[in-house]
C-alpha positions in Angstrom: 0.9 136.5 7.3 4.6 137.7 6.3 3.8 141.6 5.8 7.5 142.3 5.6 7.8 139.6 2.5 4.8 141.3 1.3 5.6 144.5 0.8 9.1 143.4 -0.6 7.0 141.6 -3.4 5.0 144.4 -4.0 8.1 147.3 -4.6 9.8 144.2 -6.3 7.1 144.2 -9.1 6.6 148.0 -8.8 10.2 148.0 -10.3 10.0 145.4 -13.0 6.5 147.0 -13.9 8.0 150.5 -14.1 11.4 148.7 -16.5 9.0 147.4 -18.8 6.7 150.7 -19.5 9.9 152.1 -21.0 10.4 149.7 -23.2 6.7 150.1 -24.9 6.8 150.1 -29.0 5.6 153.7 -30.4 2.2 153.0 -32.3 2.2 153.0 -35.9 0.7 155.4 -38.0 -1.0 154.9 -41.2 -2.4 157.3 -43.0 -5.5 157.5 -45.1 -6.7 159.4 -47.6 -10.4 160.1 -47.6 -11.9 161.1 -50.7 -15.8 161.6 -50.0 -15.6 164.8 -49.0 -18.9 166.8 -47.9 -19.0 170.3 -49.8 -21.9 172.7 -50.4 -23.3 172.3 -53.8 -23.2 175.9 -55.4 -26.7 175.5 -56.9 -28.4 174.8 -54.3 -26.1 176.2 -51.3 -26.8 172.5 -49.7 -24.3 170.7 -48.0 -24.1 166.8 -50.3 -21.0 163.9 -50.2 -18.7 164.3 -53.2 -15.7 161.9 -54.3 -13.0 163.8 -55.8 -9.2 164.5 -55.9 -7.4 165.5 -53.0 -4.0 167.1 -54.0 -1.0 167.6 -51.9 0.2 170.4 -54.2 -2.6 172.2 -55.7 -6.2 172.6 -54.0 -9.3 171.3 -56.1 -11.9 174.1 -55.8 -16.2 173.3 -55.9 -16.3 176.9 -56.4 -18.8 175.8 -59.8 -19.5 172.6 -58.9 -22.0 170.9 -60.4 -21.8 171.5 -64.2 -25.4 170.7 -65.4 -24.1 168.6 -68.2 -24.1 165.4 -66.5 -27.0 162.5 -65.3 -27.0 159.9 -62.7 -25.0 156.7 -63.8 -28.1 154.3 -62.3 -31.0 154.1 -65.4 -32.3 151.1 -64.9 -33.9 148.9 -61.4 -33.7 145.2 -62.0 -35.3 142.4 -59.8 -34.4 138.6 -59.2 -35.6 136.0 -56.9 -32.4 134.2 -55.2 -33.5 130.3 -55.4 -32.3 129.4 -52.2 -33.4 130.6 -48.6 -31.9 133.5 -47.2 -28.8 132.1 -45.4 -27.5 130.9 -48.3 -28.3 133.9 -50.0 -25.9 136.1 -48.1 -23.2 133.7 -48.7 -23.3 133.7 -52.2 -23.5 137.0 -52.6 -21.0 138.3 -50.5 -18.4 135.7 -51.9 -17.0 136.6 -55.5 -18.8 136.2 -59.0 -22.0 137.4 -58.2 -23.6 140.7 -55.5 -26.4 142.9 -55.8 -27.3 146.3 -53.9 -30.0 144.8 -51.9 -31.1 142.0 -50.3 -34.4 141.4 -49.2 -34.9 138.0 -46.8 -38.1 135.7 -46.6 -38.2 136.7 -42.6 -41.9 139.1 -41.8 -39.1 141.6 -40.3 -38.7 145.3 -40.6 -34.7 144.2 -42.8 -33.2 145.0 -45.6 -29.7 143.6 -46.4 -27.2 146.4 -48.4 -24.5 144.4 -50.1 -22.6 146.6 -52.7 -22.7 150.8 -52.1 -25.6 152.4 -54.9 -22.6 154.2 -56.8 -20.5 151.0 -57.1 -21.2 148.0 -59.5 -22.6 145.2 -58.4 -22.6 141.6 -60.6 -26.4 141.0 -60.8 -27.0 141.4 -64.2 -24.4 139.5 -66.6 -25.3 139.1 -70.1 -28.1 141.7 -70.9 -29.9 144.2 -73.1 -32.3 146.3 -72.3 -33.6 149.3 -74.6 -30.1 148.5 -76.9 -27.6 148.8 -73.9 -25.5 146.1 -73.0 -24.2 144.7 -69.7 -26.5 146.6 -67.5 -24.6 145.7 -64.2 -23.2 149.2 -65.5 -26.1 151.4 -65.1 -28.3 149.6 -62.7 -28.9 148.9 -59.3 -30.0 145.0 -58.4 -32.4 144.1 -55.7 -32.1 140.1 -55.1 -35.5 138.7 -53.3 -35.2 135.4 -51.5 -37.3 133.0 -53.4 -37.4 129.6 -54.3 -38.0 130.0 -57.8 -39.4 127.4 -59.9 -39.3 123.7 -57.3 -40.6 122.1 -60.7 -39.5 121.4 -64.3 -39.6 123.7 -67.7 -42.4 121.2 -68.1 -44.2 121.0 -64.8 -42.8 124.4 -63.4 -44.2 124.8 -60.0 -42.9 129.1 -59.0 -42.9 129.9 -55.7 -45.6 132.3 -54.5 -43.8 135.7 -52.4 -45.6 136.6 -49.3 -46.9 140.0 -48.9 -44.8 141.5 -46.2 -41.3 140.6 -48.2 -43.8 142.5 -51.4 -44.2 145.3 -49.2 -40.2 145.6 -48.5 -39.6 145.2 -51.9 -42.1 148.3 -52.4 -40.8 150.3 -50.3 -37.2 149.9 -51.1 -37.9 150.1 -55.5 -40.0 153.4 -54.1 -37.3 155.2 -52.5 -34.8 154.0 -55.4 -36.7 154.9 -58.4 -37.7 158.4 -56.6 -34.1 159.2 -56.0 -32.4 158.1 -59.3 -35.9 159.3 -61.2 -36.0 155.6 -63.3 -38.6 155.8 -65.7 -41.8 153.3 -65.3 -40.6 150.7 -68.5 -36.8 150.8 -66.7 -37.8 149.0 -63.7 -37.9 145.1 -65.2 -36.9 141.9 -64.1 -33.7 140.0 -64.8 -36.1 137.7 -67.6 -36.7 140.9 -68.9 -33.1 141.5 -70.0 -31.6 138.3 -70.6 -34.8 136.4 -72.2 -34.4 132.7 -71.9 -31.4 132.8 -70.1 -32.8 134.0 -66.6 -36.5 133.3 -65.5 -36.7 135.7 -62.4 -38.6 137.1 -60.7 -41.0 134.6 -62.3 -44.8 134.7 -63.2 -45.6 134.8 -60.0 -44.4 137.9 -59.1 -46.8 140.5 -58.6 -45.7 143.4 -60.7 -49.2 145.2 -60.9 -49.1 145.0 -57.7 -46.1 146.9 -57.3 -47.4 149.6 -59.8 -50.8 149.9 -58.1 -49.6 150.2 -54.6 -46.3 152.0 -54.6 -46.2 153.7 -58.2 -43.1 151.2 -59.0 -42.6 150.1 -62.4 -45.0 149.8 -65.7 -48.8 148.6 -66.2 -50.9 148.8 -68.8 -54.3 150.7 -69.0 -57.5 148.0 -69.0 -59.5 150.6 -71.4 -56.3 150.9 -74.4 -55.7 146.5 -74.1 -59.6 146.2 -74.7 -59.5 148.7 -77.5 -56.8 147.2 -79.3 -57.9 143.3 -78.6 -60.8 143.6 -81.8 -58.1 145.0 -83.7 -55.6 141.6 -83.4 -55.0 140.1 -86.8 -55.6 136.7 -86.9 -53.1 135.7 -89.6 -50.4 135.2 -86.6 -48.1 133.2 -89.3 -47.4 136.0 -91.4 -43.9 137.9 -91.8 -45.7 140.8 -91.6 -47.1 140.7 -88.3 -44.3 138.8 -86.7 -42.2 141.8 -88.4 -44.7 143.6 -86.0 -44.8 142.4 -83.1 -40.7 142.0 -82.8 -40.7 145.8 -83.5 -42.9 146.4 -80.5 -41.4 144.4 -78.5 -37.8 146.2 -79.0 -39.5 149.5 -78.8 -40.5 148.6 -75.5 -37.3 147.1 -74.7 -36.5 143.7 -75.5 -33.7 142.8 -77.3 -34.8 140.9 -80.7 -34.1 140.6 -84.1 -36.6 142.2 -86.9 -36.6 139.3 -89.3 -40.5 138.2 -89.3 -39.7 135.1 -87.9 -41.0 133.5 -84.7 -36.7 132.4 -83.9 -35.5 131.4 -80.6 -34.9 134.9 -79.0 -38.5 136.0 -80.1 -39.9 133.3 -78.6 -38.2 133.9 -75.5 -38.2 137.6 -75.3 -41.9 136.8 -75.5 -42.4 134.7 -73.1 -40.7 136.9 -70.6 -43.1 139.7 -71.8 -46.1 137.4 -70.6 -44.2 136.6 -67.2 -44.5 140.0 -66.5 -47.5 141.1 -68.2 -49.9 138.2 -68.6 -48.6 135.4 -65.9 -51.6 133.5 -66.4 -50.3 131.8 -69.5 -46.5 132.2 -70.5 -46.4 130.3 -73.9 -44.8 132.5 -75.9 -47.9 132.8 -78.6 -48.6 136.3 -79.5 -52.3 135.5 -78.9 -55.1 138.6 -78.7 -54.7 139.6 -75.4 -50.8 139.4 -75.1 -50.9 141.7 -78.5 -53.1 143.9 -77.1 -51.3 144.4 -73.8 -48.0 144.9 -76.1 -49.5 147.8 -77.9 -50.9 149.7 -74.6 -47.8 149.7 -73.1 -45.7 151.2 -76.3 -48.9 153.6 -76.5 -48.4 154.5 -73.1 -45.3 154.8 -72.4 -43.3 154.6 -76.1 -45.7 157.1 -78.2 
């Protein structure tokens, strides 16, 4: 072994080492403003996240912070079935045109996918109405459920049944959403619900009582008001007057139609939606006993 070369090559690189370090290229800084700034809330002397102007010049004080004059932006929880399988799913909705909050995969695991942050707005809902406001991907939050939809035809529609763990996530999560933004009961509704004919989701075969009856999510009907009002149904179903009816109790509960007593293409689909979610057995869009029934225990319920 050549120590002597060895040690030359050593010191050699030592040098050329040492030559380069003072040559290094200063870091560059960048600087970033945060604006989510954690104060204590002056009501309630608890710490909370706020987003707010941060001035070079002048200091923005929380010394009264909150004003009571304000509400939360999210009024309504709307629900959709994806119609492909979960890998697809995240794709789409984390490429451009369409998001939601929330994701919530076919797998029996313990996950749930955030997409878009609660206090932005996500591009679930597109052309809607619901209790006369417009474009509710304003002042909702979306949950998108990975579901097949309907494998059939309009004619021959064969819906895709949910299995009860993904139910259970999607129970949890409506839960903990509702409690926070305090959504009323008839405010939780599906995408069919607010764009009638345009959007079947979450389908019939979605179990909505279900979600009422388990985790307090959402509207249902009492069984005692539907049988009281059943006798009551007027059988002349062809008259103005009771179409004239029935359109006013649907938009009372919600649903955007005209009041025109006549059985038109938005009536018919706004009702049909109202049996998806109500009455899945039979989605025909006749106002038949039981569907009027149902109608009028809700609005006595919930729209006295």
């Amino acid at each position: 072994m050549n120590v002597k070369g060895l040690v030359f090559s050593t010191i050699s690189c030592f040098f050329i080492l040492a030559s380069c370090a003072t040559k290094t290229v200063p870091p560059k800084t960048i600087t970033k403003v945060i604006r989510d700034t954690v104060i204590i809330n002056s009501k309630t002397d608890q710490p909370e996240m706020t987003r707010a102007a941060k001035l070079d010049k002048y200091k923005v004080t929380t010394d009264y912070y909150p004003s009571i004059s304000q509400d939360e932006r999210v009024r309504f929880l709307v629900l959709h079935y994806t119609a492909i399988n979960t890998e697809l799913s995240l794709k789409v909705l984390t490429q451009k045109d369409v998001s939601a909050h929330y994701l919530v995969n076919d797998y029996d695991d313990k996950t749930i996918n955030l997409l878009v942050d609660e206090t932005k707005r996500a591009w679930h809902a597109g052309v809607s109405n619901w209790k006369g406001l417009d474009n509710l991907n304003f002042s909702s939050i979306g949950i998108e459920i990975v579901n097949l939809g309907n494998k059939g035809t309009d004619a021959y529609p064969n819906y895709t049944p949910y299995p009860d763990y993904q139910i259970k996530k999607v129970g949890e999560l409506a839960q903990d959403i509702i409690k926070r933004y305090n959504i009323s009961p008839f405010n939780v509704v599906g995408h069919a619900d607010i764009a009638p004919g345009r959007k079947p989701d979450p389908g019939p075969l979605f179990p909505w009582k279900k979600l009422y009856t388990d985790y307090g999510v959402g509207a249902w009907y009492d069984e005692t008001d539907k049988y009281i009002f059943m006798p009551q149904y007027p059988w002349d179903t062809t008259s103005p007057v009771f179409i004239t009816q029935v359109q006013t109790d649907l938009k009372k509960y919600g649903y955007n139609v005209p009041v025109n007593g006549i059985i038109d293409t938005q009536t018919k689909n706004a009702i049909i939606a109202f049996q998806m979610h109500f009455r899945p057995e039979k989605y025909d869009g006749v106002v038949d006993a039981e569907t009027w029934a149902i109608l009028k225990a809700l609005n006595k319920k919930y729209n006295p």
